[in-house]
N, C-alpha and C positions, 0 to 999 in steps of 0.2 A: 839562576841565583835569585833568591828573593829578601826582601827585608825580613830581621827576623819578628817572632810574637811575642808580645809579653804578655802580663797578666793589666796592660792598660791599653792590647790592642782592642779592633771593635769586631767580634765575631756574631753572627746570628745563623739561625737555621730559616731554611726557606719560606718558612711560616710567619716570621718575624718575631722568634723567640729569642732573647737575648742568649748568649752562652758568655758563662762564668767559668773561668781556670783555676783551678787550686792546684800552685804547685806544690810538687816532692818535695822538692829539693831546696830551692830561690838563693842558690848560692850565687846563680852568676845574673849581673843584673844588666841592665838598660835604665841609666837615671834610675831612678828608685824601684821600677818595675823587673821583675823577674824575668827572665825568659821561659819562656814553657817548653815541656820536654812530649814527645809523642806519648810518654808514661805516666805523664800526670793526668788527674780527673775531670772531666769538662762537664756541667751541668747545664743544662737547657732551663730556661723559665721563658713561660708568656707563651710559650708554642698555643695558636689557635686552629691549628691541624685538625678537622673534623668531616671527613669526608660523606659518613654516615652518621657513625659515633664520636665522640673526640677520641683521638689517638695523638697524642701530641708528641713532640720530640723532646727528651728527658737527659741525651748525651748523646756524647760525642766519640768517634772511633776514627783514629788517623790511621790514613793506609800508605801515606806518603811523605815520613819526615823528610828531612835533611839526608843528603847520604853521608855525609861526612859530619862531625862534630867533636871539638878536641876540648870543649866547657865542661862536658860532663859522658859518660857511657855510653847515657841514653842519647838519641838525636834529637836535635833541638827543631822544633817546627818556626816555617819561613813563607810570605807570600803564597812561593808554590807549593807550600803543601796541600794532601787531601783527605778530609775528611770527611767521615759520613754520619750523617744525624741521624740515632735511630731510639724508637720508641724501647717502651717500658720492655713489651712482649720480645725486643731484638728488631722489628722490621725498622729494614732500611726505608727514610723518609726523604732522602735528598741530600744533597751536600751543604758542606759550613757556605756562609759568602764570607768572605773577610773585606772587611772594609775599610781599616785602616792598621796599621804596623810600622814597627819601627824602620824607617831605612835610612839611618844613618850607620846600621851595621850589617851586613849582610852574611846569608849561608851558604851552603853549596847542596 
């Protein structure tokens, strides 16, 4: 079980690109912030990924919500979810870090 995310936790890609949440939904909240669902859109900015050329990371693909979620359908991502940060072309570039999250409520 992990705390859950919202749209004012602190996520980046290995590069030190910030990632931005736009929820769906924001029906269910944390203090003003929404929680995020593994179906809404995550944006990458600031990726300086360039190993030859720049290839930066532009979003995000969660392969591991919640298993359980009774807020909404979809499952709500938590601590232990996982995601993977991948460029424009699809290549996988590394995983989220999540650096901070709400845990005064947690998911399963």
């Amino acid at each position: 079980m992990g705390g859950l995310l919202t749209t004012d936790s602190v996520l980046t890609c290995p590069h030190g690109g910030q990632v931005s949440a736009i929820p769906s939904l924001g029906r269910v909240r944390l203090g003003n912030a929404p929680v995020v669902l593994a179906t809404d859109t995550f944006l990458v900015s600031g990726c300086t990924f360039a190993p030859v050329v720049p290839h930066p990371c532009v979003l995000i693909s969660w392969q591991a919500p919640a298993a359980r979620s009774s807020s909404t359908a979809a499952a709500a991502l938590t601590l232990d979810s996982v995601g993977f940060c991948l460029a424009a072309d699809g290549a996988m570039q590394g995983s989220v870090l999540i650096h901070a999250a709400d845990t005064a409520v947690e998911g399963l």
